[in-house]
C-alpha positions as CSV (number, residue, x, y, z in Angstrom):
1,X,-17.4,14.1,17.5
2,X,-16.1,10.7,16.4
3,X,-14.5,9.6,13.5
4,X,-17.9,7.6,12.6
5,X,-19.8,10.4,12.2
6,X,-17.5,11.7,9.1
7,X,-18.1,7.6,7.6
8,X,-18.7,9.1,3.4
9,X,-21.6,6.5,3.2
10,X,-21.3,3.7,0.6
11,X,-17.5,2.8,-0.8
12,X,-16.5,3.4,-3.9
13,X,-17.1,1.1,-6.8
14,X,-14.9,0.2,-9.6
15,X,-16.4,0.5,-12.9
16,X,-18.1,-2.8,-14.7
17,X,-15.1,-4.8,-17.0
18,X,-16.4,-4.4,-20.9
19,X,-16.8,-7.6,-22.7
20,X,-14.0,-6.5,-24.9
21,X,-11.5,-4.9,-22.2
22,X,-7.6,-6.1,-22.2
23,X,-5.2,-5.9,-19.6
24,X,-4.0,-2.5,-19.8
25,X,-7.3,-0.8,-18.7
26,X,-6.9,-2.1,-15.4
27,X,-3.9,-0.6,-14.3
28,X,-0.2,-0.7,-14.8
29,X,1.5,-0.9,-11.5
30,X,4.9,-1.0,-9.9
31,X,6.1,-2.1,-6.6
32,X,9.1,-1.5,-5.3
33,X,11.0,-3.0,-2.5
34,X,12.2,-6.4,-1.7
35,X,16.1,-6.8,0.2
36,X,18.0,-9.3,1.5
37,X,16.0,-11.2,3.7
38,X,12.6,-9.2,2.8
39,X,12.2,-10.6,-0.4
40,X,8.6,-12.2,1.1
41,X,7.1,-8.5,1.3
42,X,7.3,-7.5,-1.9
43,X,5.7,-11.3,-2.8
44,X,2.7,-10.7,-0.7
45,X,1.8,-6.9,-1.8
46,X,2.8,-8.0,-5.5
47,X,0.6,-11.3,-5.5
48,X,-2.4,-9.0,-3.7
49,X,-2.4,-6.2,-6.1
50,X,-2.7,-9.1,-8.6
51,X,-6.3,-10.5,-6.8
52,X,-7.3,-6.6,-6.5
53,X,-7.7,-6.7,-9.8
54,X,-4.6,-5.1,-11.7
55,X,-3.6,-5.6,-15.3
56,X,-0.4,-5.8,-15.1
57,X,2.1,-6.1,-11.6
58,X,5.9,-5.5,-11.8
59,X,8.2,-5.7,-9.1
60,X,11.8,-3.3,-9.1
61,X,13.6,-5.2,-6.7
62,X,17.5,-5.5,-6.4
63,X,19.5,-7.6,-8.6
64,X,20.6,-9.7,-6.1
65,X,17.2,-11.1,-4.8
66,X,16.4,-10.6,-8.7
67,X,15.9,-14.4,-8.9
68,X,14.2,-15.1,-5.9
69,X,11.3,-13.0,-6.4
70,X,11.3,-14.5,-10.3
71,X,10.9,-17.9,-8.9
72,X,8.8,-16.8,-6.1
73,X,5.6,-15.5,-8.3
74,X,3.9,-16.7,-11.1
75,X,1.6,-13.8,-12.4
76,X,3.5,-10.8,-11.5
77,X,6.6,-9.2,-13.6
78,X,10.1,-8.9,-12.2
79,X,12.7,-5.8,-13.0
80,X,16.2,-6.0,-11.5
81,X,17.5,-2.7,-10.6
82,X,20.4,-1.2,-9.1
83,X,21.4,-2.5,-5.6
84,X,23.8,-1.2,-2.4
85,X,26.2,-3.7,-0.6
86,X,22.9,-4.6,1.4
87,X,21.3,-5.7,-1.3
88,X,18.5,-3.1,-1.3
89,X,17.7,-0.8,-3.9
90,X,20.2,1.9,-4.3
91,X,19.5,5.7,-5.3
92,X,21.2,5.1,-8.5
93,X,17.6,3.6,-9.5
94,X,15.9,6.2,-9.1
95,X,16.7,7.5,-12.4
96,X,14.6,4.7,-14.5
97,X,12.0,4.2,-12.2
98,X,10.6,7.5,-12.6
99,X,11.5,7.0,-16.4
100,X,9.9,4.2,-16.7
101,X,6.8,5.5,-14.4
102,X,6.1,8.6,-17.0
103,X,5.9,6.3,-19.6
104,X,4.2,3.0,-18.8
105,X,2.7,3.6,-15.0
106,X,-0.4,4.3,-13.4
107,X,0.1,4.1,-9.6
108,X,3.3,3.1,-7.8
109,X,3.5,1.5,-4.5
110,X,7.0,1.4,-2.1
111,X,8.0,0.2,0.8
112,X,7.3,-3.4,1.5
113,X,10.9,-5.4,2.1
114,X,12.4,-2.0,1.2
115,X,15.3,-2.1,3.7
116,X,16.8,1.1,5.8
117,X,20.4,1.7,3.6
118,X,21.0,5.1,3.4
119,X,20.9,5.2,-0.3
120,X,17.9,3.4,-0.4
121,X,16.1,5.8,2.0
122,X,17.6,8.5,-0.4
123,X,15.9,6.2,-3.4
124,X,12.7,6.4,-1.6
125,X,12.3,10.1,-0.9
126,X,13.4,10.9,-4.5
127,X,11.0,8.6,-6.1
128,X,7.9,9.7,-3.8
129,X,8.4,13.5,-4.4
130,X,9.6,13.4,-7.8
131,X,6.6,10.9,-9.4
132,X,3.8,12.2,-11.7
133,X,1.6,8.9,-10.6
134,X,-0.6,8.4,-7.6
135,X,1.7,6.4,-4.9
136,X,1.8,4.6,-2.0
137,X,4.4,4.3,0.8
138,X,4.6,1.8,3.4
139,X,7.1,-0.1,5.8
140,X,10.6,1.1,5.2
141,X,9.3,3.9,2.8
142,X,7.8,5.7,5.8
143,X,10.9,5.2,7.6
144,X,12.6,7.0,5.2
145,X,9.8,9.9,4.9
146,X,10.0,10.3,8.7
147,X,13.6,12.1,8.2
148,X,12.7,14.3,6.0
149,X,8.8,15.1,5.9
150,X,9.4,18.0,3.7
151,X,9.3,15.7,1.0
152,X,5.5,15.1,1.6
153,X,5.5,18.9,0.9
154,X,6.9,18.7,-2.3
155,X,5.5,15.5,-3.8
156,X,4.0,16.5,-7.1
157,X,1.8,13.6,-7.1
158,X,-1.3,12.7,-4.2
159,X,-0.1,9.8,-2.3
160,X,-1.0,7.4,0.6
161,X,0.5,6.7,3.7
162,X,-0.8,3.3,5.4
163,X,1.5,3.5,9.2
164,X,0.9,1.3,12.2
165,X,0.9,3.2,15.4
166,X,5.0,2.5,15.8
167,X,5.6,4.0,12.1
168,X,2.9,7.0,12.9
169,X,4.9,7.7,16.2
170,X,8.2,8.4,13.6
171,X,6.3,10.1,11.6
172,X,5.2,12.8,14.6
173,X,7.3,12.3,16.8
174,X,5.7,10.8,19.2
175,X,5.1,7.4,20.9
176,X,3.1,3.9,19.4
177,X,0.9,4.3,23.1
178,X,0.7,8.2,22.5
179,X,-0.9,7.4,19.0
180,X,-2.9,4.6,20.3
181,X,-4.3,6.7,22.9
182,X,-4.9,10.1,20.6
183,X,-5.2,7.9,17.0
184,X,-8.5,10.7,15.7
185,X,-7.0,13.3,16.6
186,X,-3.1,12.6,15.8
187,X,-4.3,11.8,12.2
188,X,-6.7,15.0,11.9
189,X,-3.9,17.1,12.5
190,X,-1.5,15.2,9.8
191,X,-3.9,15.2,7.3
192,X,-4.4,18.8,7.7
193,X,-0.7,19.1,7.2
194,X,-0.2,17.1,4.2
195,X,-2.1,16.9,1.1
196,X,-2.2,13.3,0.8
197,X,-4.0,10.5,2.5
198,X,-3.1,9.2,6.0
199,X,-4.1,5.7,6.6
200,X,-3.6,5.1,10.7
201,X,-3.5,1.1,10.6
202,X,-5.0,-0.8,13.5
203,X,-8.4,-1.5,15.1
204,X,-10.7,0.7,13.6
205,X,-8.5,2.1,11.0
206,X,-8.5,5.7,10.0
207,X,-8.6,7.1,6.3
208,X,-8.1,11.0,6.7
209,X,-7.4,13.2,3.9
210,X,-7.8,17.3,4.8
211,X,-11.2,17.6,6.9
212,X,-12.5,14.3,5.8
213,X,-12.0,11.4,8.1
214,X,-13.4,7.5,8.1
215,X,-13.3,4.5,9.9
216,X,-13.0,1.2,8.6
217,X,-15.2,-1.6,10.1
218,X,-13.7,-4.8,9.2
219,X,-10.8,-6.7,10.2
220,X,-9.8,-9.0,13.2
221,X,-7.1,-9.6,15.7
222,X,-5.7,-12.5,13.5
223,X,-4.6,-10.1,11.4
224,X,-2.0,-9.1,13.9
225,X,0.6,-11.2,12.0
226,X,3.7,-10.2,10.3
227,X,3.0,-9.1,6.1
228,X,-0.9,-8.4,6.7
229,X,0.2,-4.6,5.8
230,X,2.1,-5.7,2.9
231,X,-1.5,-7.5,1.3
232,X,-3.0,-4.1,2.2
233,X,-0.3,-2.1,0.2
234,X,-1.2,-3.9,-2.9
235,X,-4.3,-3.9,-3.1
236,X,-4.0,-0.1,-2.6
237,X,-2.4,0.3,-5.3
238,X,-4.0,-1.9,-7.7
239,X,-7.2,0.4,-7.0
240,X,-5.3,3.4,-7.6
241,X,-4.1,1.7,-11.0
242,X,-7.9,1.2,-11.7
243,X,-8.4,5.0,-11.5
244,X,-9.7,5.7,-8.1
245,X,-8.7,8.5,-6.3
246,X,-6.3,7.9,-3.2
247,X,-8.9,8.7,-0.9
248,X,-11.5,6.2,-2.3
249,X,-8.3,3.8,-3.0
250,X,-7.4,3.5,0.9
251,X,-11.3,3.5,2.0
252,X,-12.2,0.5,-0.2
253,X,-8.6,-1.3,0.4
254,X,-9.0,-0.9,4.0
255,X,-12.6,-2.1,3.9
256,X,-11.9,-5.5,1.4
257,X,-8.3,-6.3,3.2
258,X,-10.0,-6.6,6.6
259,X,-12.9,-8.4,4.8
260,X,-11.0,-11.2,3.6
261,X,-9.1,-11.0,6.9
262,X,-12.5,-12.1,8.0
263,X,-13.7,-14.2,5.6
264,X,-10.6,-16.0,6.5
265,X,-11.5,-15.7,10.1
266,X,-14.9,-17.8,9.4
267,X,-12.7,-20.1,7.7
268,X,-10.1,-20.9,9.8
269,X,-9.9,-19.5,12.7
270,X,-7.7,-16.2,14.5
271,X,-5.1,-18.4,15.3
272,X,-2.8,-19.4,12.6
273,X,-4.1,-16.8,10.5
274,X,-1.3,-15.6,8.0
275,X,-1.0,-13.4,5.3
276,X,-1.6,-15.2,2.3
277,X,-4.9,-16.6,3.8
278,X,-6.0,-12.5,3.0
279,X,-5.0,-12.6,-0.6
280,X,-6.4,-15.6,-2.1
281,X,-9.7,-14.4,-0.7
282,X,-9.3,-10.8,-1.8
283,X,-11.5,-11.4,-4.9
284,X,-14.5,-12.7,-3.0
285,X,-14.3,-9.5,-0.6
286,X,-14.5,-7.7,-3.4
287,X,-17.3,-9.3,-5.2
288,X,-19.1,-9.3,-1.6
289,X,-19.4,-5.4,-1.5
290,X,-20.2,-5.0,-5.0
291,X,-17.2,-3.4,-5.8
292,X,-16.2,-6.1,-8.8
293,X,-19.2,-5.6,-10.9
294,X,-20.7,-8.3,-8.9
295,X,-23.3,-8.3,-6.2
């Protein structure tokens, strides 16, 4: 049977914005990550969560790249945080982030520029199991799950995990041309282990979560460019911050990144597609598929 024939039927909407609303109904989110020559990751899921729709975006980055990321976006928040000699985030932080995250949070997203210190991949593991909040974790964050996936047993909190074939291959140790060939059935059995959502990036992109599985129909091979997964981590996590579950967060994310990808497509052309040509066209995705209130 193919992945098709578990599609849910229509995505998920997000609810109609009251006349009267203010920021803080549309979700508080953090992202963390951003290291010494990563700084650009963290800017593109930051600045996508932003068009997705959240109220508020902060970034926990390191001191060091502190000011670069401050200069580097305009509506987004910055928070320095404790750093290693590599100028990553260091476990010491781990302490007011989840602090911070029971008190002002609604979804928390981690990975993008993250950077492979050991006390960073410590950081990571601590932060995912220990949080209250729905999560996401990408890029270096998955790096960092793969030794230890007892975590994702652990985690108090329902999370997403969006790998590429390469990171999926850590993750079950396995191969990126053993998961390309197997992708249904490699993420069947993860989501069967885990009670979170698996998010198998690529070509026909897979959303499993326990017996459910989906496959998302947009998206183009000008995508294939370097921070395109980034863009899809924040607008992840700015739906979670607008109170959908994780498994309607990653099936309408997946669905609107590759739709701007597209839109973009129309626009420009495959070639020369980058990464920020997907979130400055976010918002129209959205409004395309209804899911903004609009038609």
């Amino acid at each position: 049977m193919t992945a098709a024939a578990f599609d849910p039927g229509p995505l998920p909407r997000l609810a109609p914005r009251r006349p009267e609303a203010h920021k803080g109904e549309f979700g508080r989110v953090l992202l963390l990550g951003g290291s010494r020559g990563l700084v650009g990751a963290a800017a593109l899921a930051a600045d996508a969560a932003a068009r997705t729709g959240a109220g508020l975006v902060t970034v926990g980055c390191p001191r060091s790249v502190y000011p670069i990321l401050a200069a580097k976006l305009t509506n987004p928040m910055t928070w320095p945080l404790s750093e290693t000699e590599a100028e990553s985030l260091a476990e010491e932080a781990a302490e007011p982030i989840l602090e911070r995250a029971r008190r002002e949070f609604d979804a928390v997203a981690i990975g993008p520029g993250l950077g492979r210190h050991p006390s960073t991949r410590r950081l990571a593991r601590s932060v995912i199991e220990r949080l209250e909040i729905p999560w996401v974790a990408d890029a270096d964050a998955l790096f960092a799950l793969a030794e230890d996936l007892a975590t994702l047993e652990r985690a108090r909190a329902v999370g997403i995990l969006t790998p590429h074939a390469g990171e999926m291959a850590r993750l079950v140790g396995s191969t990126p041309l053993e998961v390309q060939a197997h992708r249904e059935q490699l993420a069947r059995g993860f989501a069967a282990r885990f009670p979170h959502v698996l998010l198998l990036k690529g070509h026909g992109t897979l959303v499993a979560l326990g017996e459910r599985l989906a496959r998302n129909p947009t998206g183009n091979p000008g995508m294939a460019t370097g921070g395109m997964g980034d863009v899809l981590t924040g607008a992840i996590v700015a739906l979670l911050g607008q109170k959908l579950s994780p498994w309607d967060a990653a099936r309408l994310g997946a669905y609107v990144h590759g739709r701007a990808g597209d839109i973009a497509r129309d626009e420009v052309g495959e070639v020369g597609l980058v990464a920020t040509d997907l979130v400055a066209r976010l918002p129209r995705a959205l409004r395309e598929v209804g899911a903004a209130g609009g038609a």
